[in-house]
Every structure is written in structure tokens, then in C-alpha cells.
C-alpha positions in Angstrom: 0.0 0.0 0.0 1.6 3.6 -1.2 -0.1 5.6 1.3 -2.3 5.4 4.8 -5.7 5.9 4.0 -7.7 9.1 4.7 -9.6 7.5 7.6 -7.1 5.7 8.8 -4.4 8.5 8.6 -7.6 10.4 10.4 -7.9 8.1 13.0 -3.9 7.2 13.8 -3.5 10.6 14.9 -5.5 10.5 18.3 -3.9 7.2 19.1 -0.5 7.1 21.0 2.2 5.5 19.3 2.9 2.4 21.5 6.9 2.1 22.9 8.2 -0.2 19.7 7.7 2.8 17.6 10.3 4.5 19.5 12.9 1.8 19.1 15.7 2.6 17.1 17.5 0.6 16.3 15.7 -1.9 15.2 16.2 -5.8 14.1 15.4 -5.6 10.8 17.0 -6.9 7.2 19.1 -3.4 7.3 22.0 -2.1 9.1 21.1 1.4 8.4 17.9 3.1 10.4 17.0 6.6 9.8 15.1 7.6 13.0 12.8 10.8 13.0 13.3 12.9 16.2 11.2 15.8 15.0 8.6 15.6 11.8 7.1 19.0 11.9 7.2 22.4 9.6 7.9 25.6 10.8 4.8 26.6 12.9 4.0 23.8 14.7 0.8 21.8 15.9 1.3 20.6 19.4 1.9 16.9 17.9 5.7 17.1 16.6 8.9 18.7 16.7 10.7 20.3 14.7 13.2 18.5 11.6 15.9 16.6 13.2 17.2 12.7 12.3 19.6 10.8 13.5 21.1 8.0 11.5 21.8 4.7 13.1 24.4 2.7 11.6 25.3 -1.2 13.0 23.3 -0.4 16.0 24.7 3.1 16.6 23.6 6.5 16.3 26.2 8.1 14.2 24.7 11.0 12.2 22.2 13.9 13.4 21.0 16.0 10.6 19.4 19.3 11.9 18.1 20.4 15.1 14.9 22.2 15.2 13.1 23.1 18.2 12.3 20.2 20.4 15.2 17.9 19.3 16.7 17.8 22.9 14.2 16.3 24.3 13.6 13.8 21.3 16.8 12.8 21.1 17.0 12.0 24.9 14.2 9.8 24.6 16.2 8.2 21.6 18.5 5.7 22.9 21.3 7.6 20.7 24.6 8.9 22.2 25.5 11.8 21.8 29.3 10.8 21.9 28.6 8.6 19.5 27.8 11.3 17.2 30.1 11.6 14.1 28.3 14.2 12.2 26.0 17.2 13.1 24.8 18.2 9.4 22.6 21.4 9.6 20.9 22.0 6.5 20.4 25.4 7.0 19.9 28.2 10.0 16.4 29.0 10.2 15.6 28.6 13.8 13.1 25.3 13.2 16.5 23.5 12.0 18.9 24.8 14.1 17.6 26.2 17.4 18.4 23.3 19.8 21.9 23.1 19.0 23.1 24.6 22.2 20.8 22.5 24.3 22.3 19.6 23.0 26.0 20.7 23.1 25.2 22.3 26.8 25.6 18.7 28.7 27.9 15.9 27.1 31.4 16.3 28.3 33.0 15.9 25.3 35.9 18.4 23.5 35.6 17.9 19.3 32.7 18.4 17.8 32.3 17.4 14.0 29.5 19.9 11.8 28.6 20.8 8.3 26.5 23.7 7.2 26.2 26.1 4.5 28.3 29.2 3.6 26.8 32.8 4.1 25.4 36.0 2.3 24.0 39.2 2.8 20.9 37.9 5.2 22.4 34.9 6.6 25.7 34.0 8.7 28.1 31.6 6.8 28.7 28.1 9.6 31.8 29.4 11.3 30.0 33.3 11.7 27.1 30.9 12.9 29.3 28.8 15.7 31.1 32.4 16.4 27.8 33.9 17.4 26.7 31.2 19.3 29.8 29.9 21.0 32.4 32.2 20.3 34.0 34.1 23.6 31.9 36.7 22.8 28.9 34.4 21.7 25.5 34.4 23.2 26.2 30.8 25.1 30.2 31.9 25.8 29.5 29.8 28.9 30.6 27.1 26.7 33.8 28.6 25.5 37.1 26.3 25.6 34.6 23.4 26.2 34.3 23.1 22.7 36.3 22.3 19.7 34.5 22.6 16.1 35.3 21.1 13.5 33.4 23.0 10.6 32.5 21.5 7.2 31.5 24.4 5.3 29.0 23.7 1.8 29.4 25.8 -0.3 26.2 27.0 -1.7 26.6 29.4 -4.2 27.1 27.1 -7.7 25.8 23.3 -7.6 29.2 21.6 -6.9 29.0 18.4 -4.8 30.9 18.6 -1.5 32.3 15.7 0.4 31.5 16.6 3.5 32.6 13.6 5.3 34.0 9.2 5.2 34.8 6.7 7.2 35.3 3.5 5.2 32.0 2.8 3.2 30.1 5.4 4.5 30.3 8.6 3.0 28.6 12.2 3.0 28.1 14.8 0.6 26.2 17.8 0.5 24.8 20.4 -2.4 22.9 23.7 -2.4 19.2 23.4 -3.0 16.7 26.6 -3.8 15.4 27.5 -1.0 14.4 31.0 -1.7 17.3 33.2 -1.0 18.4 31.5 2.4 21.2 29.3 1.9 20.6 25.6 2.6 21.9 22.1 2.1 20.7 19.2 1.0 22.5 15.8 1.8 23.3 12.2 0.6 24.7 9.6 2.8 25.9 6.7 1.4 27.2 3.4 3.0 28.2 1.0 1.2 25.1 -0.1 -1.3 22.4 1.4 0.9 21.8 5.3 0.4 19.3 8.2 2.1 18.7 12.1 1.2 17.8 14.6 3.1 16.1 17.3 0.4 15.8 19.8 3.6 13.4 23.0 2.5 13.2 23.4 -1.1 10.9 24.6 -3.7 12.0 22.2 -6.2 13.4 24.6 -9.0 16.7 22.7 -9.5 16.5 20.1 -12.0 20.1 19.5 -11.5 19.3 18.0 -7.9 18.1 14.8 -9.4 21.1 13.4 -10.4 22.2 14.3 -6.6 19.8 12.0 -5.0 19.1 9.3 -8.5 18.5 5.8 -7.2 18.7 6.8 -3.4 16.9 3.7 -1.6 15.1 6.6 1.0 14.5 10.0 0.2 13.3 12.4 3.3 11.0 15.3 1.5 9.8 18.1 3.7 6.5 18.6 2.9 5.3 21.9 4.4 3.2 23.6 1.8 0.0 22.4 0.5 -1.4 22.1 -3.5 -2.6 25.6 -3.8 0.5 27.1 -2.2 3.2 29.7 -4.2 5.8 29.6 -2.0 8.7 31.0 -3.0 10.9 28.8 0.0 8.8 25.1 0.0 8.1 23.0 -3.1 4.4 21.4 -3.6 3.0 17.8 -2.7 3.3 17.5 -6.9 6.6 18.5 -7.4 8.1 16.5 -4.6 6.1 13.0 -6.1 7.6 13.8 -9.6 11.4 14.9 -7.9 10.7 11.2 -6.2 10.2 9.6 -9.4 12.8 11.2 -11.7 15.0 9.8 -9.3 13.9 6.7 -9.0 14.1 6.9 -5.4 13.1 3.6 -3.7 10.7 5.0 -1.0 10.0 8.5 0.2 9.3 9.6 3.7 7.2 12.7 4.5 8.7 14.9 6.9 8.2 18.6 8.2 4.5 18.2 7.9 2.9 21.7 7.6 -0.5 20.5 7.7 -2.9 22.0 9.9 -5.7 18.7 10.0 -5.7 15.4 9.4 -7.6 15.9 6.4 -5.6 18.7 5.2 -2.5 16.3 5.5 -4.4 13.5 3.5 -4.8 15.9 0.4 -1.1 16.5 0.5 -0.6 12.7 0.1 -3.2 11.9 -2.4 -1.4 14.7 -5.0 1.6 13.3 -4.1 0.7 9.6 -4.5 -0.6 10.9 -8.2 2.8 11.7 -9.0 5.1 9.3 -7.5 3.6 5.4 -7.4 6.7 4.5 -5.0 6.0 3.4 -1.0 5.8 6.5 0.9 6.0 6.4 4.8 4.3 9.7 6.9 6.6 10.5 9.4 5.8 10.5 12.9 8.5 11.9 15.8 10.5 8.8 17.1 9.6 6.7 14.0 12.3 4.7 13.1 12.4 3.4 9.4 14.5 0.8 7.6 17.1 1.9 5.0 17.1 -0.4 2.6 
């Protein structure tokens, strides 16, 4: 089945998700589990956090891509490790993917602290004017100063060059602007070994050229925050995210940063999207863990 019905979809949101949905890792045919600490868009609904996903990889959490508001807590009720954290990948700094990031660095002791993120412009700090601001001596949380030691993978965004961001044996990831208005913003790839995920992060869908970024990726994670009827300039539509899905073959797409004010509001989103990409698709729900294979 490509999608939850509308009156089940209807109904599965005033029942609590029992414990096992939680569970990430879990024993499955995969090695690789993307698990969703936050699933909601910008504004909010009471019912999810903000985007943030941690990667688990042989049983442990490795990658955490974004941070949006509420991903301290949702990550604590992970059973990820922070210091077993190789990668913070920030897609970009609007507050709903970035915010919690000094929550999270505020209580493991731990000295180096690997993170990729976009360059800058006019509007926007660059990643090292970002970490200055924040936990520079002069920062807003200088309390942290000399606890900390970054080590900053800058994107650049400006052309449509592929960045390898970083490896470890078979596991690699790289990183690529994506239109986003005029805010600067990554999208990223993680490979390891056969299996593969992308994160699209916020979009509207206007580069052709991300395709071939993302063709064949077994899971794609689209943020689906604006409806049919929407002209935003910063989020693509349900319709353009099912035909991005199938251009690039992707082998199942999960629906994340839900901007959807209702149930039935949500289930429109899907149907348009089902019309356009016949591929599984999996609605994400905060602490859902999904198999990447």
C-alpha cells in the first residue's frame, strides 16, 4: 500500500504510538535506520517537533541532521549517544532546523565536535560566523567557551558543486545547495556502502540538476510543508516533490516537516503526491524509526 488511508491516517492521529515505535535501532534486514526525532514544519501543531534525524548505523547513532526546536528532548528519549555522534549536518539556520543546538551541546562532556553547514550571504551567517555567534567568547552561550572544539565543514552553496562533507570506510557524505528562496541551505546524501538516504531539507523544487544528486537513493526524506494551492517561493508542492521522487527513482519517500494543519488537510497532501510518485511512501511520525534499505 503507497499511502495510509484518509480515515485511517484520520484516525492514527489520536492514538498514542505504542513504545516499539520508539525503538531505534531496530532488528530488521538493514543495518542502516534513519530515525525521526522531529517531523514537523515551521509553525507547529502541538503533535511534533521540529526536523531533526539521527542516523543509526550497526546499532549506533552516528549521524544527526538538523536540530529544530524540540530535538533535545527527542533525542534524549532516543536511545542515541551523543558521543557517539560523528556528524552534526545542519541543512540550514532557520531557527526550526537549528535552534536546539546549544541545548544539545550544553551537557555531554566531550571536546571535538564534527558539523557541516552552508556558507553565508548578505541575510544569513556563513557556519563558522554561525558557531562564532553562538559559542564564540563573545557568543550568546560563551558559557561554553574552551569546552568546545569545532570542527566546521563548510558547503558551499553558491554554484551546484557536490561537497564531500565527510568518510569513514564505506560510509560517506556529501552535501549540495538546493533553492530555498534566498536563504542558503543544504541538501544531503549519505551513502554506506550499497544502501543510500537524502535529506532534500526545504526546497521549492526549481533545480533540475538535484536529481542526479539524489538518482536511485533507496530513501529520500521530503519536507512537505506547503500544500497544492500554495506559491511559496521557499517550499516545493506535494506535486513536485512526487515527480522529484520519481525522476530519481528513489526507492521509498518519507514525508517529513508536515505543515499540515488537519488530518484531512495532510491527506490531500498525500493523495497529489501519491498521483505523482507510485513508490512506497512512509508519513513520518516523531520517534519513527524506518529501515534503509
Amino acid at each position: 500500500m503507497r499511502y495510509l488511508s484518509k480515515y485511517f491516517l484520520f484516525a492514527l492521529s489520536f492514538i498514542p504510538f505504542a513504545a516499539a515505535w520508539s525503538e531505534c535501532p531496530v532488528t530488521g534486514e538493514s543495518n542502516v535506520q534513519l530515525q525521526i526525532l522531529g517531523s514537523g514544519g515551521p509553525n507547529g501543531n502541538g503533535e511534533r517537533a521540529s526536523s531533526a534525524y539521527v542516523l543509526w548505523v550497526d546499532g549506533v547513532g552516528r549521524i544527526l541532521v538538523d536540530a529544530g526546536s524540540g530535538t533535545k528532548l527527542a533525542f534524549d528519549q532516543s536511545s542515541a549517544n551523543f558521543n557517539d555522534i560523528d556528524l552534526v549536518a545542519l541543512s540550514h539556520f532557520h531557527p526550526d532546523h537549528s535552534a536546539e543546538l546549544p541545548a544539545l551541546l550544553w551537557t555531554p562532556p566531550r571536546g571535538s565536535v564534527r558539523i557541516s553547514g552552508p556558507t553565508g550571504s548578505d541575510q544569513v551567517p556563513s557556519l563558522d560566523s554561525f558557531l562564532e555567534s553562538l559559542f564564540g567568547e563573545s557568543g550568546a552561550f560563551s558559557v561554553t567557551y574552551g569546552r568546545l572544539d569545532f570542527d566546521p565543514i563548510t558547503v558551499d552553496v553558491n554554484g551546484t558543486d557536490v561537497t564531500e562533507v565527510w568518510s569513514d570506510g564505506d560510509l560517506v557524505v556529501r552535501g549540495r545547495s538546493v533553492p530555498h528562496s534566498d536563504i542558503p541551505a543544504v541538501g544531503y546524501r549519505v551513502d554506506i556502502g550499497d544502501i543510500s538516504i537524502a535529506f532534500t531539507s526545504d526546497q521549492n523544487g526549481s533545480d533540475d540538476s538535484f536529481i542526479e544528486f539524489i538518482e536511485d537513493v533507496d530513501v529520500l526524506v521530503i519536507h512537505m510543508t506547503s500544500s497544492e494551492d500554495s506559491n511559496s517561493p521557499l517550499h516545493a508542492r506535494p506535486s513536485v516533490w512526487g515527480q522529484m521522487a520519481t525522476a530519481a527513482n528513489a526507492g521509498r519517500v518519507v514525508v517529513s516537516h508536515i505543515g499540515a494543519s488537519s488530518p484531512q488537510a495532510l491527506n490531500a497532501s498525500l493523495d497529489v503526491l501519491a498521483e505523482n510518485y507510485s513508490g512506497p511512501v512512509t508519513v513520518g511520525k516523531d520517534l519513527l524509526c524506518v529501515e534503509v534499505n
